[in-house]
C-alpha positions as CSV (number, residue, x, y, z in Angstrom):
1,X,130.0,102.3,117.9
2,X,132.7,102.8,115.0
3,X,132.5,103.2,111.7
4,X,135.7,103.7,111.0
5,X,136.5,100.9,108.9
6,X,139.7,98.5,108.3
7,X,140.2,98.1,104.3
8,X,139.3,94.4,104.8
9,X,135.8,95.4,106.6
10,X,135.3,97.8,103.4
11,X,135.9,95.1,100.8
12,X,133.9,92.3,102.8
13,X,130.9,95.0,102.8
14,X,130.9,95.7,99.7
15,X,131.5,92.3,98.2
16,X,128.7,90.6,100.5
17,X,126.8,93.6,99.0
18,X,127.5,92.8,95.1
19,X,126.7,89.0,95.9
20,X,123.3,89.9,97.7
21,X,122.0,93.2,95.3
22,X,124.5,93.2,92.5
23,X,125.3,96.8,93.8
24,X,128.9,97.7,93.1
25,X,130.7,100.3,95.3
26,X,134.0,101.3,93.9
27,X,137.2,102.7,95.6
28,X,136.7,105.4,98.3
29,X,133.1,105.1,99.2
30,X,133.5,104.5,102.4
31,X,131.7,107.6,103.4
32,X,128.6,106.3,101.6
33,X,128.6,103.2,103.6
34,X,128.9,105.7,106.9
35,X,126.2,107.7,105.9
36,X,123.7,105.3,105.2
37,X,124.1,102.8,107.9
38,X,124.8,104.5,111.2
39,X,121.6,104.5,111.9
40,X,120.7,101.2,111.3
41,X,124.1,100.0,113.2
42,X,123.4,102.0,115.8
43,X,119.4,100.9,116.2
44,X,121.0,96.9,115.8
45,X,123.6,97.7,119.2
46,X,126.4,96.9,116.3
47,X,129.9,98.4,117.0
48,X,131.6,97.6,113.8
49,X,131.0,96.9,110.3
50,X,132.6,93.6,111.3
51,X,129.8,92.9,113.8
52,X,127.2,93.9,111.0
53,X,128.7,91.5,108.2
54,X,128.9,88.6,111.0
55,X,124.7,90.0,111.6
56,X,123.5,90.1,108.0
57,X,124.8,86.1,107.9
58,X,122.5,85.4,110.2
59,X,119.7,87.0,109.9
60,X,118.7,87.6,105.9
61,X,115.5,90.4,107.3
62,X,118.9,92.4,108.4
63,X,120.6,91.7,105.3
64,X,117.5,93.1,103.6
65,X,117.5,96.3,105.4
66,X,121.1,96.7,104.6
67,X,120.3,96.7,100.8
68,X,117.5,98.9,101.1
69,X,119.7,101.6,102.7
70,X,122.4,101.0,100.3
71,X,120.3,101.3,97.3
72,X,119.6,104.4,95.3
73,X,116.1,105.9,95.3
74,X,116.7,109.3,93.3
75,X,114.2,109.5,91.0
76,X,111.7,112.2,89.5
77,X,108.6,112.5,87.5
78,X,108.8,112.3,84.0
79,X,112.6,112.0,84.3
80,X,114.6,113.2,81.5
81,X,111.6,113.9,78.9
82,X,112.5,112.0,76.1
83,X,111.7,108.8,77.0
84,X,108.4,109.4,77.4
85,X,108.0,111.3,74.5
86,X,109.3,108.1,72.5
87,X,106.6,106.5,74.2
88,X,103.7,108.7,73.9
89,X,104.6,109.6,70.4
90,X,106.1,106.1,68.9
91,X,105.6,103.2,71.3
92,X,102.1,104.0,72.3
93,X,100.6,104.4,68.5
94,X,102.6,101.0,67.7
95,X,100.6,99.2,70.5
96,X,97.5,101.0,69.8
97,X,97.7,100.0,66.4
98,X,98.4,96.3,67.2
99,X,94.8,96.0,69.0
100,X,95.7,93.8,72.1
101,X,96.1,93.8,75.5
102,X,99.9,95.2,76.1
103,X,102.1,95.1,79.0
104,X,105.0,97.1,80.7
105,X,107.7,96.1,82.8
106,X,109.7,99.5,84.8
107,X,112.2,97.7,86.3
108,X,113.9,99.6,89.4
109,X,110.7,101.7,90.1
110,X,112.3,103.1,93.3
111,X,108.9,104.9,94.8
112,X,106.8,105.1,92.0
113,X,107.6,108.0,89.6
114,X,108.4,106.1,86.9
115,X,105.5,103.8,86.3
116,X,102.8,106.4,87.5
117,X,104.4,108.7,85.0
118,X,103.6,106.0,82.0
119,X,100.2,105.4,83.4
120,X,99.5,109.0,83.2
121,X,101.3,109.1,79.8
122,X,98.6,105.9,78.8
123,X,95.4,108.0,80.4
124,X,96.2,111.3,78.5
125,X,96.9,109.2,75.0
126,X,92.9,107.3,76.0
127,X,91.8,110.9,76.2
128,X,93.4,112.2,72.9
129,X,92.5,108.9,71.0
130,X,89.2,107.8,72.7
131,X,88.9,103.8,72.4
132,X,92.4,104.0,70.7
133,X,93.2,101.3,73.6
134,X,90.5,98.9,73.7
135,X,92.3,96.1,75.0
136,X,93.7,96.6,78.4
137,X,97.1,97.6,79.3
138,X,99.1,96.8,82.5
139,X,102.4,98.1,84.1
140,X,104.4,96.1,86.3
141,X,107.1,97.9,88.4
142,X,109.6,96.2,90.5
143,X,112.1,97.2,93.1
144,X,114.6,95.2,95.2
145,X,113.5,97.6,97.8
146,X,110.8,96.7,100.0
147,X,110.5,100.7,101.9
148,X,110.4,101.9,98.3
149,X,108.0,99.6,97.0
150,X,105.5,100.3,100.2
151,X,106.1,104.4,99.5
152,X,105.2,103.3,95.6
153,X,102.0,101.2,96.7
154,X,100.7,104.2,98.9
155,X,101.0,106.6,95.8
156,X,101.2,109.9,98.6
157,X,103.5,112.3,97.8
158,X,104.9,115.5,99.3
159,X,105.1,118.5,97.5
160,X,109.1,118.3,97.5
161,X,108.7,115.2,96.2
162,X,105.8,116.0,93.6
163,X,107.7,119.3,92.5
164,X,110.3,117.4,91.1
165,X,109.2,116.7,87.5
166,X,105.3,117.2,87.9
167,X,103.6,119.9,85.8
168,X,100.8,121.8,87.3
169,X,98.2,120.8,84.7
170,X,99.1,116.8,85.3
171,X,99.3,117.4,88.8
172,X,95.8,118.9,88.9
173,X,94.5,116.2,87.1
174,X,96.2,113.2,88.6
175,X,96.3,114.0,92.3
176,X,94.3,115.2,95.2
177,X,95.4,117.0,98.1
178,X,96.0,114.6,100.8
179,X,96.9,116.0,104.4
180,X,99.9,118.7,105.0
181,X,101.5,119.2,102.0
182,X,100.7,115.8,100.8
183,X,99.4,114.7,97.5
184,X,97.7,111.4,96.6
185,X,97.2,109.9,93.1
186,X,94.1,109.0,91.4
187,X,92.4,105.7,91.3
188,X,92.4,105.4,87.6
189,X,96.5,105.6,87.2
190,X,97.2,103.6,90.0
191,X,94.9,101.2,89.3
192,X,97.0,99.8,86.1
193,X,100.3,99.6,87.8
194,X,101.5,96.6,89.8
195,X,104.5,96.4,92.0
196,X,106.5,93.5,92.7
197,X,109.6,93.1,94.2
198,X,112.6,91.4,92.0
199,X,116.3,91.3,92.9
200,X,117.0,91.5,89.2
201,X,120.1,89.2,89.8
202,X,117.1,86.7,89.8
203,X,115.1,85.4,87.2
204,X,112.2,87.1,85.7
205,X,110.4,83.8,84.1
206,X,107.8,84.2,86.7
207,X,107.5,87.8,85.5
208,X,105.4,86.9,81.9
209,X,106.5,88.7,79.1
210,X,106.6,92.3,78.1
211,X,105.8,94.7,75.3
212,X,108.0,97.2,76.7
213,X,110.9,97.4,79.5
214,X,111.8,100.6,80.9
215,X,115.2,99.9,83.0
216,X,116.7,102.9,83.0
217,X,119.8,104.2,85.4
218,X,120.0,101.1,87.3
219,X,122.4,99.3,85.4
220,X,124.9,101.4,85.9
221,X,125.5,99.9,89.8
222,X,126.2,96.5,88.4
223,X,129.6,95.0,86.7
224,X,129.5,94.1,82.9
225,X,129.1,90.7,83.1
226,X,126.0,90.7,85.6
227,X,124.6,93.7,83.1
228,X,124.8,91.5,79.9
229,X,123.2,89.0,82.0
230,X,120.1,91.1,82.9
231,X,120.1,92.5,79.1
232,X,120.1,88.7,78.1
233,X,117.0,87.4,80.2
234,X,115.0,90.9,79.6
235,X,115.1,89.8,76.1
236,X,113.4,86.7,76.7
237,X,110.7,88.4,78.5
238,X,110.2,90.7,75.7
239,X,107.7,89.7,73.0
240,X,109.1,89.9,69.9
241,X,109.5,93.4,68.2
242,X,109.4,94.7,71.9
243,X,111.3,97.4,73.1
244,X,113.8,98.2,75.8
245,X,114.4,101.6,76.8
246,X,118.1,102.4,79.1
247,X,119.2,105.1,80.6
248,X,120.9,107.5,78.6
249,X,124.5,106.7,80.0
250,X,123.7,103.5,79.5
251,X,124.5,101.4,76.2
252,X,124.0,98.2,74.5
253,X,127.3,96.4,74.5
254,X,128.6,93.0,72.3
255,X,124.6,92.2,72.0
256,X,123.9,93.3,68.2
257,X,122.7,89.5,68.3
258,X,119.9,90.3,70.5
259,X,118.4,94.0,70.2
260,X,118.6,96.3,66.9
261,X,119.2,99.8,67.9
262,X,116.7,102.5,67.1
263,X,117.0,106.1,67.0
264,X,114.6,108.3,67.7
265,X,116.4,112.0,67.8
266,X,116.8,112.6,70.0
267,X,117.0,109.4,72.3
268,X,117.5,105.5,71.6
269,X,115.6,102.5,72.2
270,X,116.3,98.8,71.6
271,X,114.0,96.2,69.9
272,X,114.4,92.9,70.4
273,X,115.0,90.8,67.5
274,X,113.3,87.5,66.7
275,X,115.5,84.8,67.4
């Protein structure tokens, strides 16, 4: 088997990859593609990349499995703080306050980290403000990857894995130990989060609408034209007054129309305006 690809085997992969995942690779990535499918080519009996493209045609579970290994799982709990400080000290108040049931969409959930660290972020604001929520709240969390989403439905963690963003006191409260150096979250915070897979390329009617989308450091793979899409349709699945929350190299481009910008130093969110 070679990976040593032509220049026209690198541009076929990776624009048979935009059209299935909406996953750019730029210039010179080459060795990412080498990386993360030797493996898999060599497991298939595939000698080139050639053979693989001519594969994936035929066979969309391959096709599948090629996404998976090309996409992105880095992710931590509680990644970068101020998000979920907006949410635990203005978005959660704001729905509180409003006296329905709410819902949450965390779009690119990878393994889990994100939407288990809002349900933990909802069960410590119940237990500050008891029956401050009355009315039920859900999280749905999506991935185009179907190993990430199984990891996410198991909730079992390693400690590498729990170590990266996890204090000791929410750690202690959320999870029990769970064979060698595992760790397994609790009933209660799973129990509020659904996952789901969604190429978000496709729609999201089906999806119902949302109070608040988290879609944070996933946009940032696409081109500009597929990521006004997305921003389009996510704000007709937001309710109205709903919020969006991006990554924070990630801005709201030409869309004043759509979302007003809100800033919450430090950190911005986007609420979608009534149209």
């Amino acid at each position: 088997m070679s990976l040593n690809m032509t220049a026209d085997e690198y541009n076929r992969f990776r624009q048979t990859l935009q059209t299935a995942s909406g996953i750019m690779l730029g210039d010179g990535k080459e060795y990412l593609v080498t990386s993360r499918l030797r493996r898999l080519m060599e497991r298939e009996s595939l000698a080139t990349v050639s053979d693989l493209l001519h594969a994936m045609s035929r066979n969309r579970s391959l096709q599948e499995t090629v996404i998976d290994a090309m996409t992105t799982n880095e992710t931590l709990w509680f990644r970068d703080d101020h998000p979920y400080r907006i949410f635990r000290e203005k978005l959660l108040p704001e729905l509180a306050a409003a006296r329905r049931p709410f819902k949450i969409w965390s779009a690119a959930c990878s393994t889990g980290q994100e939407p288990y660290s809002l349900s933990i972020e909802i069960e410590e604001f119940k237990r500050r403000n008891p029956g401050g929520l009355p009315s039920g709240e859900r999280i749905l969390a999506t991935d185009i990857s179907p190993s990430s989403l199984a990891a996410a439905k198991e909730g079992r963690y390693q400690q590498l894995a729990i170590r990266r963003g996890m204090s000791d006191q929410h750690l202690k409260n959320y999870f029990a130990p769970a064979g060698d150096d595992g760790w397994q979250i609790n009933s209660q915070i799973k129990s509020r989060v659904e996952f789901r897979i969604q190429n978000l390329q496709q729609s999201f009617t089906l999806l119902g609408k949302f109070d608040v989308i988290f879609c944070r450091n996933v946009l940032i793979y696409f081109s500009a034209d597929l990521k006004t899409d997305i921003l389009r349709r996510m704000h007709a699945s937001l309710n109205p007054g709903g919020y969006l929350m991006l990554g924070a190299s990630e801005a709201m481009n030409n869309l004043g129309d759509l979302y007003e910008m809100v800033q919450c130093h430090p950190g911005i969110i986007y609420r979608a305006k009534k149209l």
